[in-house]
C-alpha distance (Angstrom), angle and dihedral (degrees) to the residues before:
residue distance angle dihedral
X1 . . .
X2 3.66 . .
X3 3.54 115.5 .
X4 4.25 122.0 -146.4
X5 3.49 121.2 -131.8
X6 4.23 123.0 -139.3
X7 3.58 94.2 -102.3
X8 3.77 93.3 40.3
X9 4.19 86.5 56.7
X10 4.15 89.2 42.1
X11 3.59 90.4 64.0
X12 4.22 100.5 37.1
X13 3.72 80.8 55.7
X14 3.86 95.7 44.0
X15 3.60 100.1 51.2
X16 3.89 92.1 38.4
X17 3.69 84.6 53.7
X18 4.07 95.6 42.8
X19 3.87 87.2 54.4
X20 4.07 97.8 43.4
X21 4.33 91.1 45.0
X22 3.96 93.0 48.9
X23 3.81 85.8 49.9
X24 3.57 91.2 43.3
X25 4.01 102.0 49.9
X26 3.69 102.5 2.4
X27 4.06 93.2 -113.4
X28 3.75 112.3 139.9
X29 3.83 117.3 -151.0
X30 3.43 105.7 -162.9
X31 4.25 133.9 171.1
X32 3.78 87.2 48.3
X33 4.14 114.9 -167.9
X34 3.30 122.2 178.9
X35 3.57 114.0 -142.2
X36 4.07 142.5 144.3
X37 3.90 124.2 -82.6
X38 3.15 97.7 36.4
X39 4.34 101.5 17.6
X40 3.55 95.3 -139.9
X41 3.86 139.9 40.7
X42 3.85 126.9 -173.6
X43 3.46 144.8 133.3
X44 4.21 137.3 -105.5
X45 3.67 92.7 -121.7
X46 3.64 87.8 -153.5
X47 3.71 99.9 55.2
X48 3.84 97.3 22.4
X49 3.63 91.0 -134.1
X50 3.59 124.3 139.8
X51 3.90 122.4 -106.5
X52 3.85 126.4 -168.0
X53 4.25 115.0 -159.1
X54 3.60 114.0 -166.9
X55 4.32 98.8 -167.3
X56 3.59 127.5 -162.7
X57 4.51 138.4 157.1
X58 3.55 128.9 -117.0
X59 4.34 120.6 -154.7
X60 3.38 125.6 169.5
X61 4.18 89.2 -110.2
X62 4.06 138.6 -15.7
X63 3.88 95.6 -89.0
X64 3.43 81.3 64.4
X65 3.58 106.8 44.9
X66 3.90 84.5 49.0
X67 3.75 90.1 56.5
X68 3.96 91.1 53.7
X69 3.21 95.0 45.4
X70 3.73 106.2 53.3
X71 3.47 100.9 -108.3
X72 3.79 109.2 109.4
X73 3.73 133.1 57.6
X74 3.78 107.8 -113.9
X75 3.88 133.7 8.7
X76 3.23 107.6 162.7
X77 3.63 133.3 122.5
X78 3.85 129.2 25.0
X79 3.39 130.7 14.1
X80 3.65 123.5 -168.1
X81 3.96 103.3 -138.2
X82 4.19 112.3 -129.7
X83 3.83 109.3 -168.1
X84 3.75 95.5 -177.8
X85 3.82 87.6 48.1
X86 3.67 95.5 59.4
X87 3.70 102.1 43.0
X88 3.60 94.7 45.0
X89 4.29 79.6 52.5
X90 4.09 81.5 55.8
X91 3.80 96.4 43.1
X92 4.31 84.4 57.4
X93 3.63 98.9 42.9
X94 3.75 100.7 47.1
X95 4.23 85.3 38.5
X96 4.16 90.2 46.3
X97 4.06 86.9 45.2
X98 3.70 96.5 46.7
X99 3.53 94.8 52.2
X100 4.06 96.0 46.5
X101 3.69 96.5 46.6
X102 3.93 88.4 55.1
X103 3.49 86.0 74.2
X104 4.20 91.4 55.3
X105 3.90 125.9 118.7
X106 3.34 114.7 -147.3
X107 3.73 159.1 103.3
X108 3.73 128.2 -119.2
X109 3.90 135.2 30.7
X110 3.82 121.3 -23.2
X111 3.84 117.9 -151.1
X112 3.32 131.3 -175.6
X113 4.01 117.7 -147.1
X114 3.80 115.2 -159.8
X115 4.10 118.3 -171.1
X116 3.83 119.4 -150.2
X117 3.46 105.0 -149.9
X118 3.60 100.8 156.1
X119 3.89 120.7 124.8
X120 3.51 101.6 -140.3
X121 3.99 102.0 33.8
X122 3.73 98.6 40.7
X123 4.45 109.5 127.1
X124 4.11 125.7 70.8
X125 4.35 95.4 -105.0
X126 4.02 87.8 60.0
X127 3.99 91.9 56.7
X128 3.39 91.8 35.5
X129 4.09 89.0 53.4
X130 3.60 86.5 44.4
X131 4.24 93.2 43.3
X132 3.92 93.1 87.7
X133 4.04 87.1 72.4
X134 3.89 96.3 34.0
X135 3.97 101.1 94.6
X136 3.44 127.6 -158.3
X137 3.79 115.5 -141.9
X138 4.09 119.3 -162.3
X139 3.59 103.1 -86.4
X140 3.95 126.4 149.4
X141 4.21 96.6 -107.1
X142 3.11 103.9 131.7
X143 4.00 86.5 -155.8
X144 3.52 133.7 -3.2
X145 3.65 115.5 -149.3
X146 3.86 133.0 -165.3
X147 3.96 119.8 -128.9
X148 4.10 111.5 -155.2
X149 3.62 139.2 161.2
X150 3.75 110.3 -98.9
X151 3.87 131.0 -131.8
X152 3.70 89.9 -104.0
X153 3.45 98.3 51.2
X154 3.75 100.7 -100.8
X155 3.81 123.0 93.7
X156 3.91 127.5 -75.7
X157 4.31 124.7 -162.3
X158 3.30 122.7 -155.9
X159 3.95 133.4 173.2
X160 3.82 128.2 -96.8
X161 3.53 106.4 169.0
């Protein structure tokens, strides 16, 4: 079984997420690079402003992530669903992001892309059940968007912060 590297994931998620925003709220980002601190640079095409994407996956735990990812045997079946899991797995990413993109130079719009490849907690209504114990800490995203499969099998955005 193959197994994906970070920067391999980074731009799956990226370009999933490119597609699902412009579909979303009609803004192309176009002259994508990917890159370190932030991992992506492009452009709004329609304001010609730059935009920097730092992109990153929440699961409800690592046997999970490892599943998803192509690095473990097996995977299919049951999961058992852990709510407190997951958004305690959102409360360390979006606290672990905020504090590494303080450090960014830049100019333009920071956004900060979050996949939700878990199994179990995978559609909009179970992070927005879960949303009253997500927290938000001051950070300098200027959104923070939600990546999730869609109903039709494609890939759906929708906005956390």
């Amino acid at each position: 079984m193959p197994s994906v590297s970070k920067s391999t994931s980074e731009s799956v998620i990226f370009y999933r997420f490119v597609e699902a925003y412009r579909s979303k709220t009609g803004v192309s980002l176009i002259r994508a690079t990917q890159r370190e601190a932030p991992d992506f640079a492009a452009v709004d095409e329609a304001t010609n402003l730059p935009v920097r994407l730092e992109v990153t996956s929440v699961y409800q735990d690592a046997e999970e992530a490892m599943y998803d990812l192509w690095r473990s045997e097996g995977g299919e079946g049951f999961y058992r669903g852990d709510q407190e899991k997951i958004v305690e797995e959102f409360n360390r990413i979006i606290e672990n992001k905020s504090k590494k993109s303080s450090d960014y130079k830049f100019s333009g719009k920071l956004i900060l892309v979050i996949y939700l490849g878990s199994r179990v907690f995978n559609q909009e209504i179970d992070v927005r059940y879960m949303q009253p114990g997500i927290h938000i800490p001051k950070n300098c995203f200027a959104e923070i968007w939600v990546l999730i499969h869609s109903n039709n099998g494609g890939y759906d955005v929708f906005q956390l912060a």
